[in-house]
mmCIF file of the N, C-alpha and C atoms, coordinates in Angstrom:
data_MODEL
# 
_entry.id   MODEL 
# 
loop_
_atom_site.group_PDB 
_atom_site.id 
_atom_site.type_symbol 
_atom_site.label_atom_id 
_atom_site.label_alt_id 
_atom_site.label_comp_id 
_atom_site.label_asym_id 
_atom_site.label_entity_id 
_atom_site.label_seq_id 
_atom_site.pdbx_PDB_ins_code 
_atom_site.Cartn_x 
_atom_site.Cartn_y 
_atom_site.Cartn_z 
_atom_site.occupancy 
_atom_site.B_iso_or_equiv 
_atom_site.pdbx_formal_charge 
_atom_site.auth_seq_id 
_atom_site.auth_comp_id 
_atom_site.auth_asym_id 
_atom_site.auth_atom_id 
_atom_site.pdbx_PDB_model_num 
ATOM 1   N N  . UNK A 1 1  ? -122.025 -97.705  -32.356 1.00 0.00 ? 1  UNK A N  1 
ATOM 2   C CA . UNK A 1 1  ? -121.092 -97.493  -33.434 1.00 0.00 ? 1  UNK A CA 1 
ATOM 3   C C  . UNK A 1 1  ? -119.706 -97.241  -32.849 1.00 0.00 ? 1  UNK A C  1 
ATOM 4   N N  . UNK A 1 2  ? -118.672 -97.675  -33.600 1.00 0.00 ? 2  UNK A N  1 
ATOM 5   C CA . UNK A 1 2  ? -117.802 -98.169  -32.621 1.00 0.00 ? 2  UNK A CA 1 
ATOM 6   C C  . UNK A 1 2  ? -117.154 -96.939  -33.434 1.00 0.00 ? 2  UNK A C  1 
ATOM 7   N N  . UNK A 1 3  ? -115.980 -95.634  -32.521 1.00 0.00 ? 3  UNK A N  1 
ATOM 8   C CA . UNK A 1 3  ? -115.790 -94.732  -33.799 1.00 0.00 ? 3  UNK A CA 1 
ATOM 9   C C  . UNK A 1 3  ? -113.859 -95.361  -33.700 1.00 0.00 ? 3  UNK A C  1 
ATOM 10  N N  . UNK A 1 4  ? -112.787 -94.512  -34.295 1.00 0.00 ? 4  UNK A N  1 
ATOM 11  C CA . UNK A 1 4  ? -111.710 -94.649  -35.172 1.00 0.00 ? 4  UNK A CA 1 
ATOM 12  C C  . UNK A 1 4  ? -111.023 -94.511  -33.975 1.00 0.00 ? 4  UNK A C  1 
ATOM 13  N N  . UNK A 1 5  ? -109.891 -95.692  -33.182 1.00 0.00 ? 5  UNK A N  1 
ATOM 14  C CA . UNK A 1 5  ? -109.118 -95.474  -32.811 1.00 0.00 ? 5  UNK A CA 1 
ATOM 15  C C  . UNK A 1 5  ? -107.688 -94.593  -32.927 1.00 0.00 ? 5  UNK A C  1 
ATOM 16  N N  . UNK A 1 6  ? -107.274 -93.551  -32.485 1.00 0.00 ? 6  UNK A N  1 
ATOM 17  C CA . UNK A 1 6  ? -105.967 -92.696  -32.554 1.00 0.00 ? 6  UNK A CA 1 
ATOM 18  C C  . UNK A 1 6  ? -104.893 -93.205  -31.922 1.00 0.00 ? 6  UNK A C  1 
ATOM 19  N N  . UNK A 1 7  ? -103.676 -93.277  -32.401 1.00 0.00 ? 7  UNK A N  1 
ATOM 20  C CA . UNK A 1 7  ? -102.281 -93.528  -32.058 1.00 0.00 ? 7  UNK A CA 1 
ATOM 21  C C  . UNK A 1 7  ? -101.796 -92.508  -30.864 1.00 0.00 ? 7  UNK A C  1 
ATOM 22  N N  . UNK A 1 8  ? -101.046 -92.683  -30.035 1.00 0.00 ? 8  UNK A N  1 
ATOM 23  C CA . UNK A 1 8  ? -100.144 -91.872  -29.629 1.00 0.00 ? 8  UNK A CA 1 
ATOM 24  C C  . UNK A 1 8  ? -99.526  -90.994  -30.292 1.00 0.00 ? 8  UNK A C  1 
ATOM 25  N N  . UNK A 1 9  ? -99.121  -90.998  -31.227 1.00 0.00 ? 9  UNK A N  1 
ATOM 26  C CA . UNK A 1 9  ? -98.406  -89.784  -31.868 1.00 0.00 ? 9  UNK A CA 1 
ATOM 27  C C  . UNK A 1 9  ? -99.857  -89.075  -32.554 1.00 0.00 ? 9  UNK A C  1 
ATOM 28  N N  . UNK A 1 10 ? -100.872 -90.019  -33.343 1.00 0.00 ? 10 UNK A N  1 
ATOM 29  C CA . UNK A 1 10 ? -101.802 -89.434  -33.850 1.00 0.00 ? 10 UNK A CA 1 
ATOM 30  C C  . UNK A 1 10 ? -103.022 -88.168  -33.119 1.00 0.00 ? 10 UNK A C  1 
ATOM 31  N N  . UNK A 1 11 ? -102.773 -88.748  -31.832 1.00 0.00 ? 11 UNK A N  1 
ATOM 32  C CA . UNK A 1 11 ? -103.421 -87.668  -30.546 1.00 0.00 ? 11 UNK A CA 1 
ATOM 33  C C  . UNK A 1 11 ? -102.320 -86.583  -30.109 1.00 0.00 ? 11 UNK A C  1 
ATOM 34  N N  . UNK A 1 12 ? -101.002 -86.746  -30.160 1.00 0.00 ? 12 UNK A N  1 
ATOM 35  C CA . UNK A 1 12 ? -100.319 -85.481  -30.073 1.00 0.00 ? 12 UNK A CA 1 
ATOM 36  C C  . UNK A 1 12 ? -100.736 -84.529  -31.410 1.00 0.00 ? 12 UNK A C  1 
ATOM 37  N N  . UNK A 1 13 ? -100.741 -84.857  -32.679 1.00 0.00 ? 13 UNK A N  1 
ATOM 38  C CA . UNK A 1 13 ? -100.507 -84.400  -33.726 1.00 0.00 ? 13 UNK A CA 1 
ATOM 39  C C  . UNK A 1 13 ? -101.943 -83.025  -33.433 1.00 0.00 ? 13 UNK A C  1 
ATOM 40  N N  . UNK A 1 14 ? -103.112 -83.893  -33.335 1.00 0.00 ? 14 UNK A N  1 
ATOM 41  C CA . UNK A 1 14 ? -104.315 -82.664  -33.445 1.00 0.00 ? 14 UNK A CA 1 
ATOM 42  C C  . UNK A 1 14 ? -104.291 -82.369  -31.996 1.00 0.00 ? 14 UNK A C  1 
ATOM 43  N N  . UNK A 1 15 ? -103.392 -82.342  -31.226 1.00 0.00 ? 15 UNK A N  1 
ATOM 44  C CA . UNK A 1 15 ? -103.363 -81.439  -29.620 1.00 0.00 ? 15 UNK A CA 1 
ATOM 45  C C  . UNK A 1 15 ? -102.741 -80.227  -30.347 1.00 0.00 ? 15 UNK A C  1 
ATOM 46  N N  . UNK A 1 16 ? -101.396 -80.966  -31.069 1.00 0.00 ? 16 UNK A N  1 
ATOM 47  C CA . UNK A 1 16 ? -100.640 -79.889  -31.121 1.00 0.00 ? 16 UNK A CA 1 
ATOM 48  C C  . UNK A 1 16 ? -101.182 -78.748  -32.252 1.00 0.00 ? 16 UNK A C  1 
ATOM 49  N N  . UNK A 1 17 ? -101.957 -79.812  -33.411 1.00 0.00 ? 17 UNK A N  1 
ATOM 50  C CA . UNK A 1 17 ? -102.510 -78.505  -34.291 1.00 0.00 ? 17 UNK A CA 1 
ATOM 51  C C  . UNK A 1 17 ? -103.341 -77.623  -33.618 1.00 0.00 ? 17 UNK A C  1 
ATOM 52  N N  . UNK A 1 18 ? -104.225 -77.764  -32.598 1.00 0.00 ? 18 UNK A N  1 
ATOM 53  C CA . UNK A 1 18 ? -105.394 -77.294  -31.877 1.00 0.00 ? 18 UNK A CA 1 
ATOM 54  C C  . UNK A 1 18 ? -104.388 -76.144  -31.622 1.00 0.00 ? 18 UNK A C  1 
ATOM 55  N N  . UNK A 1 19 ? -103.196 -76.816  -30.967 1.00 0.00 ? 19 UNK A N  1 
ATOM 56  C CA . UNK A 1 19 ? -102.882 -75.344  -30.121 1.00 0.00 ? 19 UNK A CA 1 
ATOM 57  C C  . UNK A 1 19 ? -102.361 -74.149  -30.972 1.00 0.00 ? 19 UNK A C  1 
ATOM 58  N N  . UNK A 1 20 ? -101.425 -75.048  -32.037 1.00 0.00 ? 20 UNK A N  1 
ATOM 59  C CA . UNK A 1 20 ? -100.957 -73.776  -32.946 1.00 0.00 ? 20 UNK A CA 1 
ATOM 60  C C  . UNK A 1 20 ? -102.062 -73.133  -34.033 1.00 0.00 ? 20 UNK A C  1 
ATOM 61  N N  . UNK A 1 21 ? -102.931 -73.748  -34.351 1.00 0.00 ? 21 UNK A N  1 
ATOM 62  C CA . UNK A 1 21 ? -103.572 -73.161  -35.287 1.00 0.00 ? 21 UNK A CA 1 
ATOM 63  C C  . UNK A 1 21 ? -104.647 -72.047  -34.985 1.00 0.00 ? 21 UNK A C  1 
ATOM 64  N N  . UNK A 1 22 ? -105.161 -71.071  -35.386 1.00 0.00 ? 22 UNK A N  1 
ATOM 65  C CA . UNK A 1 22 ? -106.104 -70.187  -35.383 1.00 0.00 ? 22 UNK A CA 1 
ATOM 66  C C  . UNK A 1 22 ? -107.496 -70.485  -35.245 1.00 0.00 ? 22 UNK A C  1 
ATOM 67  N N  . UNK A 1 23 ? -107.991 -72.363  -35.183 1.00 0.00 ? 23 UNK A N  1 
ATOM 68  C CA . UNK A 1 23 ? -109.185 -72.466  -35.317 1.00 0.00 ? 23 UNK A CA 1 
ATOM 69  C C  . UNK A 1 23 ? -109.693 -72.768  -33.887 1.00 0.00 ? 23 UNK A C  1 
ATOM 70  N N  . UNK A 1 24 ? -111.279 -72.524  -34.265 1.00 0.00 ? 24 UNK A N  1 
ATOM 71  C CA . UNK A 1 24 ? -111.684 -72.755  -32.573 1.00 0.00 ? 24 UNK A CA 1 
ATOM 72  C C  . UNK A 1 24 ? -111.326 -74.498  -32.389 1.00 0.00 ? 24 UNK A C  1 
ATOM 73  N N  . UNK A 1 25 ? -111.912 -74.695  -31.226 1.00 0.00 ? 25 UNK A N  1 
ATOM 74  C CA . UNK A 1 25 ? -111.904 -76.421  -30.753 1.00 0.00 ? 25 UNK A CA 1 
ATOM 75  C C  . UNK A 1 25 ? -112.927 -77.020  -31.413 1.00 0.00 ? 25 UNK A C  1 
ATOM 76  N N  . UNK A 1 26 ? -113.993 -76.373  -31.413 1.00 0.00 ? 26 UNK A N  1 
ATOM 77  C CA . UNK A 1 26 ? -115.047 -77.266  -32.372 1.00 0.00 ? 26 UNK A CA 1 
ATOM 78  C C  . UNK A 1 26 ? -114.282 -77.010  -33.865 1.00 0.00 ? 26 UNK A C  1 
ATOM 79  N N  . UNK A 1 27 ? -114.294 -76.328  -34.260 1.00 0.00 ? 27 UNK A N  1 
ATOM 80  C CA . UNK A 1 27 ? -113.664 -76.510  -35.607 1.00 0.00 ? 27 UNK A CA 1 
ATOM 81  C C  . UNK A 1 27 ? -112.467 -77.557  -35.722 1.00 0.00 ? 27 UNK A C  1 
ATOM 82  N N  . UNK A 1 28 ? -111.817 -77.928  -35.074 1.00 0.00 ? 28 UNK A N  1 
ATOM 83  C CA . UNK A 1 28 ? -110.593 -78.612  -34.918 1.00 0.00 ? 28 UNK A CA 1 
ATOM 84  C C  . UNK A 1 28 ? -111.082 -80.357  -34.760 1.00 0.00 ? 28 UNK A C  1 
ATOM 85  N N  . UNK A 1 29 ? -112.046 -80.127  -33.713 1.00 0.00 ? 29 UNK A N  1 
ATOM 86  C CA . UNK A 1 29 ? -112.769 -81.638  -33.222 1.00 0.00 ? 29 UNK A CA 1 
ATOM 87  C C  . UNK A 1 29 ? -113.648 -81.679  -34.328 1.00 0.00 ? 29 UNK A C  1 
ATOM 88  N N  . UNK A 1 30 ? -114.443 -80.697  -35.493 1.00 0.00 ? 30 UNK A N  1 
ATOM 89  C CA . UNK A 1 30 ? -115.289 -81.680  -36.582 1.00 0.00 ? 30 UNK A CA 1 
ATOM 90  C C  . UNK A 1 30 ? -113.928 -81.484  -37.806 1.00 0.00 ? 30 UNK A C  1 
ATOM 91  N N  . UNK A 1 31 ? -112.936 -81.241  -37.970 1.00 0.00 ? 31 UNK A N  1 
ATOM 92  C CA . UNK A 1 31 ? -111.786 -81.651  -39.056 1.00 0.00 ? 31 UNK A CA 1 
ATOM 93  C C  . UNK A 1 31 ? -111.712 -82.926  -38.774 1.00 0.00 ? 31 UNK A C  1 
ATOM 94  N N  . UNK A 1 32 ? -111.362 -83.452  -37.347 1.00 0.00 ? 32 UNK A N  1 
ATOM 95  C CA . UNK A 1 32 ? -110.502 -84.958  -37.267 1.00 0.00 ? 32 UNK A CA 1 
ATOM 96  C C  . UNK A 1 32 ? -111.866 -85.998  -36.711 1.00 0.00 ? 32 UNK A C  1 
ATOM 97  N N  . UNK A 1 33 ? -112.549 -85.581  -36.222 1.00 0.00 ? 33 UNK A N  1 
ATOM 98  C CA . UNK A 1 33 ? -114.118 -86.494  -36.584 1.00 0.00 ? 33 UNK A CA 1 
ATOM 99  C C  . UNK A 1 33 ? -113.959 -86.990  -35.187 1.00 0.00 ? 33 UNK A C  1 
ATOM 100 N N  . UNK A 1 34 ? -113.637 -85.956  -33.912 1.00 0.00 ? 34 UNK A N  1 
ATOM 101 C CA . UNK A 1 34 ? -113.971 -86.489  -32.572 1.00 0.00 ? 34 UNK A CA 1 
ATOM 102 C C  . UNK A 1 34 ? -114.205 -85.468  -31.995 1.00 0.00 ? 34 UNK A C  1 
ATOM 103 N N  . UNK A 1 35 ? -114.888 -86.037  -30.987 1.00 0.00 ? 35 UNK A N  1 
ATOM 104 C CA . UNK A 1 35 ? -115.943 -84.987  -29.686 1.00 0.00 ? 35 UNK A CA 1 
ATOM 105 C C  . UNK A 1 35 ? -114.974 -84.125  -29.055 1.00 0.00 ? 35 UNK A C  1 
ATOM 106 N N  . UNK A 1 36 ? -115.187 -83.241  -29.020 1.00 0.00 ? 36 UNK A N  1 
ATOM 107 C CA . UNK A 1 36 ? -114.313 -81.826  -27.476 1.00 0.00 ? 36 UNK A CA 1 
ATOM 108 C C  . UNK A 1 36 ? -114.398 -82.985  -26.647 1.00 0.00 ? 36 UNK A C  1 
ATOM 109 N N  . UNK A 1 37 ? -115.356 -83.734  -25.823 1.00 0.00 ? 37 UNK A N  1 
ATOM 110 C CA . UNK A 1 37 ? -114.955 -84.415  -25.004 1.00 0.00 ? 37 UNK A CA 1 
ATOM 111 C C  . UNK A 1 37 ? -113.628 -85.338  -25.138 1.00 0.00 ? 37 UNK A C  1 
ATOM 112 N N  . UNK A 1 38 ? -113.722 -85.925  -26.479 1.00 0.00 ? 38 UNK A N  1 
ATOM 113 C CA . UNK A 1 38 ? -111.833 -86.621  -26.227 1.00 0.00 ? 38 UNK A CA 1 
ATOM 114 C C  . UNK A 1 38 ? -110.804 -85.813  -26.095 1.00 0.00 ? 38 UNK A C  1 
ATOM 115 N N  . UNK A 1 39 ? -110.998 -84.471  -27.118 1.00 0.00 ? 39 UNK A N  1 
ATOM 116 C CA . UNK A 1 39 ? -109.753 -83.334  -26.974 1.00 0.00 ? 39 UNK A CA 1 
ATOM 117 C C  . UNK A 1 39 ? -109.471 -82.933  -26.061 1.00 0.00 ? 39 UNK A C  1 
ATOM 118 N N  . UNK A 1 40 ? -110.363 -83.060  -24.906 1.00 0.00 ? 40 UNK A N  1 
ATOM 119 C CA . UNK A 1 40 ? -110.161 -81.880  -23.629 1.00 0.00 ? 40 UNK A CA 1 
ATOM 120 C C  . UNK A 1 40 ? -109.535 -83.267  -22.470 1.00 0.00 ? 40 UNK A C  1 
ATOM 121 N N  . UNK A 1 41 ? -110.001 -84.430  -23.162 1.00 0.00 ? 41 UNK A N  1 
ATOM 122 C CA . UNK A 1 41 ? -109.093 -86.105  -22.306 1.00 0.00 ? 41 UNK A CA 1 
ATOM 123 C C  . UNK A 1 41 ? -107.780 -86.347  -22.570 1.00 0.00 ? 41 UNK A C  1 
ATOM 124 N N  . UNK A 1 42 ? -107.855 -86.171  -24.073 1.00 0.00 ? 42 UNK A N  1 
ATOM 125 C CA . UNK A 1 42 ? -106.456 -86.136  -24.565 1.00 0.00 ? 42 UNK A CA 1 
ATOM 126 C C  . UNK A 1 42 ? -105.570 -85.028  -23.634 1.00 0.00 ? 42 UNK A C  1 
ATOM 127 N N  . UNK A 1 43 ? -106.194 -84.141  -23.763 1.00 0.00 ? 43 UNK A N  1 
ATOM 128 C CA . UNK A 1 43 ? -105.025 -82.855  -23.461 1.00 0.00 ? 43 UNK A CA 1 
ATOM 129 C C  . UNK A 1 43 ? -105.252 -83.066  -21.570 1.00 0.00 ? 43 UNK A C  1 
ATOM 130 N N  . UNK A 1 44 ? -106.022 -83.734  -20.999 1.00 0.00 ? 44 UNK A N  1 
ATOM 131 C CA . UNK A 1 44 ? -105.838 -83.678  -19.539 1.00 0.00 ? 44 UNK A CA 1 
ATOM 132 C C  . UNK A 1 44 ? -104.652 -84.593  -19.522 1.00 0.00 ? 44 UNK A C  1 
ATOM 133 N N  . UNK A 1 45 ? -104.690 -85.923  -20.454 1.00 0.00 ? 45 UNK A N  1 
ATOM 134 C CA . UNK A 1 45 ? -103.708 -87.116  -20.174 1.00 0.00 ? 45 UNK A CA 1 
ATOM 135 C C  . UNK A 1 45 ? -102.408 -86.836  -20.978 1.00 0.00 ? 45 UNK A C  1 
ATOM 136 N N  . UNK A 1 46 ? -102.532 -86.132  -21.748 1.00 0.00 ? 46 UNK A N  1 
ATOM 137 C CA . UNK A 1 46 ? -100.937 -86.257  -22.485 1.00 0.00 ? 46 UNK A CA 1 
ATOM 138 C C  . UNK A 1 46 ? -100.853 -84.783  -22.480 1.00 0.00 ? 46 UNK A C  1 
ATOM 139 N N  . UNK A 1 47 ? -101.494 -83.635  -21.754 1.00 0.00 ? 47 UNK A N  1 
ATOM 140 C CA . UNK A 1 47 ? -101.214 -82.186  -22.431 1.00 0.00 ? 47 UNK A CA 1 
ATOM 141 C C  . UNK A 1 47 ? -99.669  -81.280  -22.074 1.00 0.00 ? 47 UNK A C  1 
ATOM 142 N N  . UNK A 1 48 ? -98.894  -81.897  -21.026 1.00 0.00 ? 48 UNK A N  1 
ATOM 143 C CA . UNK A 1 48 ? -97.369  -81.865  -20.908 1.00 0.00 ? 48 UNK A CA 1 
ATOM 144 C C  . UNK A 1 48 ? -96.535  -82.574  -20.740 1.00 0.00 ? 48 UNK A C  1 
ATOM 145 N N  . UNK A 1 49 ? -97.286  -83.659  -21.474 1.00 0.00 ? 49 UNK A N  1 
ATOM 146 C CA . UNK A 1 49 ? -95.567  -84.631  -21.649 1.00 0.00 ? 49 UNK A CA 1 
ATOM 147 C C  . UNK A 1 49 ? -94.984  -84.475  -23.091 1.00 0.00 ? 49 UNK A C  1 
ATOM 148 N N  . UNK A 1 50 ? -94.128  -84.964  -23.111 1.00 0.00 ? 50 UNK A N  1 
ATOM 149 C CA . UNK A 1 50 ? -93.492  -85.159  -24.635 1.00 0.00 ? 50 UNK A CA 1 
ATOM 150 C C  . UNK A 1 50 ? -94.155  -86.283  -25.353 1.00 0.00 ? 50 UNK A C  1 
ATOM 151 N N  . UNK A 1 51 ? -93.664  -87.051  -26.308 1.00 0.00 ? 51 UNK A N  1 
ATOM 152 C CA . UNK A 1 51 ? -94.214  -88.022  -27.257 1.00 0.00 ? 51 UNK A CA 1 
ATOM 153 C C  . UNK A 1 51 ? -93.567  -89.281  -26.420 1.00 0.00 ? 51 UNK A C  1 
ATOM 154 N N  . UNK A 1 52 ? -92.483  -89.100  -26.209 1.00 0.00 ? 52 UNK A N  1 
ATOM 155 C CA . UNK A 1 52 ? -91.851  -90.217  -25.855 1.00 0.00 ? 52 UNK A CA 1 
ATOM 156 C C  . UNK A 1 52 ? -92.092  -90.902  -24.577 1.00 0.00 ? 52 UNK A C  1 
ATOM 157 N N  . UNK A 1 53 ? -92.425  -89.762  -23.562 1.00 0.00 ? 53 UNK A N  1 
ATOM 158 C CA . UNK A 1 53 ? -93.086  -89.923  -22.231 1.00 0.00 ? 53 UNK A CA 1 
ATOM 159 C C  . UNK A 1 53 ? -94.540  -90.398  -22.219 1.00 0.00 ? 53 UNK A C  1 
ATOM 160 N N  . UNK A 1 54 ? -95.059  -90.191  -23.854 1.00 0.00 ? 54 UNK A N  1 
ATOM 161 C CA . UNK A 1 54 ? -96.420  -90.276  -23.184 1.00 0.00 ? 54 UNK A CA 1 
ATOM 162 C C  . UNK A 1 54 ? -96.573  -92.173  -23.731 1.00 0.00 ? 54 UNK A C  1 
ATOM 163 N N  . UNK A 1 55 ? -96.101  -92.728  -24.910 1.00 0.00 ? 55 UNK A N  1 
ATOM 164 C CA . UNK A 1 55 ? -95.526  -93.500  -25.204 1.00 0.00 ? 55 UNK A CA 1 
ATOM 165 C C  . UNK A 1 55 ? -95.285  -94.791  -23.749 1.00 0.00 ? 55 UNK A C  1 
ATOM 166 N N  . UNK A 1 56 ? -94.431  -94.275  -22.954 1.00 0.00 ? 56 UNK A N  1 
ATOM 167 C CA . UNK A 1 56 ? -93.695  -94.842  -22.036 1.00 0.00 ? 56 UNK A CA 1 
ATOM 168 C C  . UNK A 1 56 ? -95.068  -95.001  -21.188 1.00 0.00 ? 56 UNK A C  1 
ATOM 169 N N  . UNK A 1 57 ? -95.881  -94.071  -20.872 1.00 0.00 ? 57 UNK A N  1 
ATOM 170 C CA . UNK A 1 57 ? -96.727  -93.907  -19.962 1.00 0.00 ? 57 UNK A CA 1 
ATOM 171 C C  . UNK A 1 57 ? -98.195  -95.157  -20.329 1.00 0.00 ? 57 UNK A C  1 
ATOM 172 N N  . UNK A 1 58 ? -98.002  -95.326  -21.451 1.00 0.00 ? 58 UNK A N  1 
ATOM 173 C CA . UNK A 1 58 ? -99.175  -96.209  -22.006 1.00 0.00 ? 58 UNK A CA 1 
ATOM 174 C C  . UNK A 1 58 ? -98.631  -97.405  -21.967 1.00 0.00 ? 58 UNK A C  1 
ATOM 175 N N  . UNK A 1 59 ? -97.628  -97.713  -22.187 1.00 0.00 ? 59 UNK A N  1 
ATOM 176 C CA . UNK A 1 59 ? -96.702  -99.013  -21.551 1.00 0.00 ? 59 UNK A CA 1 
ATOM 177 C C  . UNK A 1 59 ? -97.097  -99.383  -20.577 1.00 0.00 ? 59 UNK A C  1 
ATOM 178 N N  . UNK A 1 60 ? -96.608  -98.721  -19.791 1.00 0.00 ? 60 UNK A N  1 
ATOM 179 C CA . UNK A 1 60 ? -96.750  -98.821  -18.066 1.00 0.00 ? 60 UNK A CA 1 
ATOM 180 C C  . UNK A 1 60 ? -98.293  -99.160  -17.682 1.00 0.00 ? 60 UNK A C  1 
ATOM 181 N N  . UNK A 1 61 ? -99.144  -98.569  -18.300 1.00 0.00 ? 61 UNK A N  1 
ATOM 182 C CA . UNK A 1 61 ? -100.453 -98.670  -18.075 1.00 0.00 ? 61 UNK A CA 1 
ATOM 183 C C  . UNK A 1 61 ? -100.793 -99.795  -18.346 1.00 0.00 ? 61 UNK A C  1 
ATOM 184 N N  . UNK A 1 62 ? -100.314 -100.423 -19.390 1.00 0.00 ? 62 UNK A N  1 
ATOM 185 C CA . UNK A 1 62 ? -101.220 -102.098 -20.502 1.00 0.00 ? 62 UNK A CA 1 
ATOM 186 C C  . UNK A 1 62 ? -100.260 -102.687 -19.357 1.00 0.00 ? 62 UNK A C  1 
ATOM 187 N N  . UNK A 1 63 ? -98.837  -102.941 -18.679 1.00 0.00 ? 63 UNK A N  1 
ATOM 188 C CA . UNK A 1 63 ? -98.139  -103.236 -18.076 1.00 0.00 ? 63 UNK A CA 1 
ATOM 189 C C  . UNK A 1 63 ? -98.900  -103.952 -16.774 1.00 0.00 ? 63 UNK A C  1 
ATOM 190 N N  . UNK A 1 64 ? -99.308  -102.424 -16.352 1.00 0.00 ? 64 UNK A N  1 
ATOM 191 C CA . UNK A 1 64 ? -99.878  -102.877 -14.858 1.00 0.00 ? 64 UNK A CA 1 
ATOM 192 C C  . UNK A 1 64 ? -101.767 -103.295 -14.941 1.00 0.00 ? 64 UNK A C  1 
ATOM 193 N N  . UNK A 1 65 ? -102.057 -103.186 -16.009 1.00 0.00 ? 65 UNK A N  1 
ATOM 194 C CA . UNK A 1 65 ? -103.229 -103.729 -16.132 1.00 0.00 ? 65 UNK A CA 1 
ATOM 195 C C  . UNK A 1 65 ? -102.781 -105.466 -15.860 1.00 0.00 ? 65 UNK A C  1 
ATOM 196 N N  . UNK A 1 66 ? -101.779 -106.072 -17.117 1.00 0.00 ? 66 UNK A N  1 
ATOM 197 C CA . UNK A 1 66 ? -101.707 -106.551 -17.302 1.00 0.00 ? 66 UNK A CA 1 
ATOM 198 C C  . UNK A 1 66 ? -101.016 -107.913 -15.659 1.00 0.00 ? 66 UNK A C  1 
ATOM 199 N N  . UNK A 1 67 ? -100.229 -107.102 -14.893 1.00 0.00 ? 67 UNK A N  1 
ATOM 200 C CA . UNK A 1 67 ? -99.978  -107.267 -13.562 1.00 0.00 ? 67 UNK A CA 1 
ATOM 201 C C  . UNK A 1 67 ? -101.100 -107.976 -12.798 1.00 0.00 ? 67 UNK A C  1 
ATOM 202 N N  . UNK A 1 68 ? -101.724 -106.864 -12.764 1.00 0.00 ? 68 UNK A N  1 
ATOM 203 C CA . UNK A 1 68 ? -103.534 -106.754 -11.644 1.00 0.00 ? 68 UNK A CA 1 
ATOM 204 C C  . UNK A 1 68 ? -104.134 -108.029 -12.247 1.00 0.00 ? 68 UNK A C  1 
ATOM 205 N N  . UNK A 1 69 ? -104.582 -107.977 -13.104 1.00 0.00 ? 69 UNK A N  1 
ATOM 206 C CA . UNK A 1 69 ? -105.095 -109.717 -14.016 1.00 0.00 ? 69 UNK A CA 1 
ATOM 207 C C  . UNK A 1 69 ? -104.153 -110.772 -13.549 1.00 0.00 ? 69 UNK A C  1 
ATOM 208 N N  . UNK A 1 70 ? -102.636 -110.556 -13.216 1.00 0.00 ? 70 UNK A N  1 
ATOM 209 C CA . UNK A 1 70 ? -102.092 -111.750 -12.772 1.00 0.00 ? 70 UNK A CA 1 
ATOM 210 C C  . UNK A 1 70 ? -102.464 -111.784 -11.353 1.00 0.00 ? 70 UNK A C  1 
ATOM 211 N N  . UNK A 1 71 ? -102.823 -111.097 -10.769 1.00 0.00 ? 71 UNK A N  1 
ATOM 212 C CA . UNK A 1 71 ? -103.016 -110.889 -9.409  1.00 0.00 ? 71 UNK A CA 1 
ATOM 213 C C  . UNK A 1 71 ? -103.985 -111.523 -8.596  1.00 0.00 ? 71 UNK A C  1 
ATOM 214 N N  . UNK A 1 72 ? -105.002 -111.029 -9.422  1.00 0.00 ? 72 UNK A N  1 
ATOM 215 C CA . UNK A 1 72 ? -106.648 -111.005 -9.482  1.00 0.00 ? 72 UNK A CA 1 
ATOM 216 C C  . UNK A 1 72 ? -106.830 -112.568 -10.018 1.00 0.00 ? 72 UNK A C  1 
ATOM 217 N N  . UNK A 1 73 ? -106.454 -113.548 -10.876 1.00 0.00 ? 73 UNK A N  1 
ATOM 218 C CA . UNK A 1 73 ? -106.443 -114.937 -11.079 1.00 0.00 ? 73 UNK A CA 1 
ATOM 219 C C  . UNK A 1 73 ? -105.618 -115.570 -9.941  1.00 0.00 ? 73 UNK A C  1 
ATOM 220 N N  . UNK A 1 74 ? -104.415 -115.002 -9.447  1.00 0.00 ? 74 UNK A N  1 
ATOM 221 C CA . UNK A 1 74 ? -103.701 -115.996 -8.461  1.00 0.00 ? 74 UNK A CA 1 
ATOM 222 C C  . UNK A 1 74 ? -104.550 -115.838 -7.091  1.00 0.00 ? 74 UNK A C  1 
ATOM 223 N N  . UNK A 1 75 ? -105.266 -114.804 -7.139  1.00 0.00 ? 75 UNK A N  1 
ATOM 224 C CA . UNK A 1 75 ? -106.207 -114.983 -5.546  1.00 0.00 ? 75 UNK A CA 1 
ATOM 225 C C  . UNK A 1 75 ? -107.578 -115.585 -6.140  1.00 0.00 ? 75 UNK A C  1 
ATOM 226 N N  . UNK A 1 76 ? -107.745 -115.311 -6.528  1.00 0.00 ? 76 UNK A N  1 
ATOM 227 C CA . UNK A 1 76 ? -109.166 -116.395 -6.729  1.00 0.00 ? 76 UNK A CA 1 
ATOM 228 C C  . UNK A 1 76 ? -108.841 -117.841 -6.945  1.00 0.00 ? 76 UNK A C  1 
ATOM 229 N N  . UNK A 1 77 ? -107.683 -118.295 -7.605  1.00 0.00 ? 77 UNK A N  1 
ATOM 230 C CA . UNK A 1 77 ? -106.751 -119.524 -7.625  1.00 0.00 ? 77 UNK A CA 1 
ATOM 231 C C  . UNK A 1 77 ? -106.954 -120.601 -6.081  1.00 0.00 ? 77 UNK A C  1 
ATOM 232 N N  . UNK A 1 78 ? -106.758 -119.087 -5.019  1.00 0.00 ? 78 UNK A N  1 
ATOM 233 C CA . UNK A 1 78 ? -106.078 -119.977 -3.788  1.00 0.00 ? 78 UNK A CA 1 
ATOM 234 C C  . UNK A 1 78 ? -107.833 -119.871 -3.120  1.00 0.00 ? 78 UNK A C  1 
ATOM 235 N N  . UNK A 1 79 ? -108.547 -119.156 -3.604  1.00 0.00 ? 79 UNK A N  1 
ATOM 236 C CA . UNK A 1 79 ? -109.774 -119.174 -2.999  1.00 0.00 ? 79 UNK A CA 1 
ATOM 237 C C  . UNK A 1 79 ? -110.502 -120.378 -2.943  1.00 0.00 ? 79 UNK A C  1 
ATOM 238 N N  . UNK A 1 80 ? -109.879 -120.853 -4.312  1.00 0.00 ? 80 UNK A N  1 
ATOM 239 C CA . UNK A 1 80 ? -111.064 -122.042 -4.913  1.00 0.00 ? 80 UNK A CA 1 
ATOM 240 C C  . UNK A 1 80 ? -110.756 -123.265 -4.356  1.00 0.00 ? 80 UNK A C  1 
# 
């Protein structure tokens, strides 16, 4: 079962409620319908950047994925 992809801003939003609000983490992770295990991923990967940094940072990532695939076809290219 495939579950609900979150936005960048949509994963800051319940970091940031987690932190300001009074409820525990499980209470917080069954409101928005995901595991402590993503909350505690989320908050390792985005838990001090800003929005805009983290934004930039997921760029960079699809970026250099996207790099390595050019990489990874031009050597197997010269292999063949």
């Amino acid at each position: 079962m495939k579950g609900i992809r979150y936005s960048t801003e949509q994963k800051f939003r319940i970091l940031r409620g987690a932190k300001g609000s009074g409820k525990t983490i499980k209470q917080v992770c069954r409101g928005h319908q995901i595991s402590e295990q993503n909350l505690y991923r989320w908050k390792r990967a985005f838990g001090m950047l800003e929005i805009d940094q983290a934004r930039q940072l997921e760029e960079l990532q699809r970026e250099n994925a996207r790099l390595k695939g050019m990489l990874a076809d031009g050597m197997l290219g010269k292999k063949l």
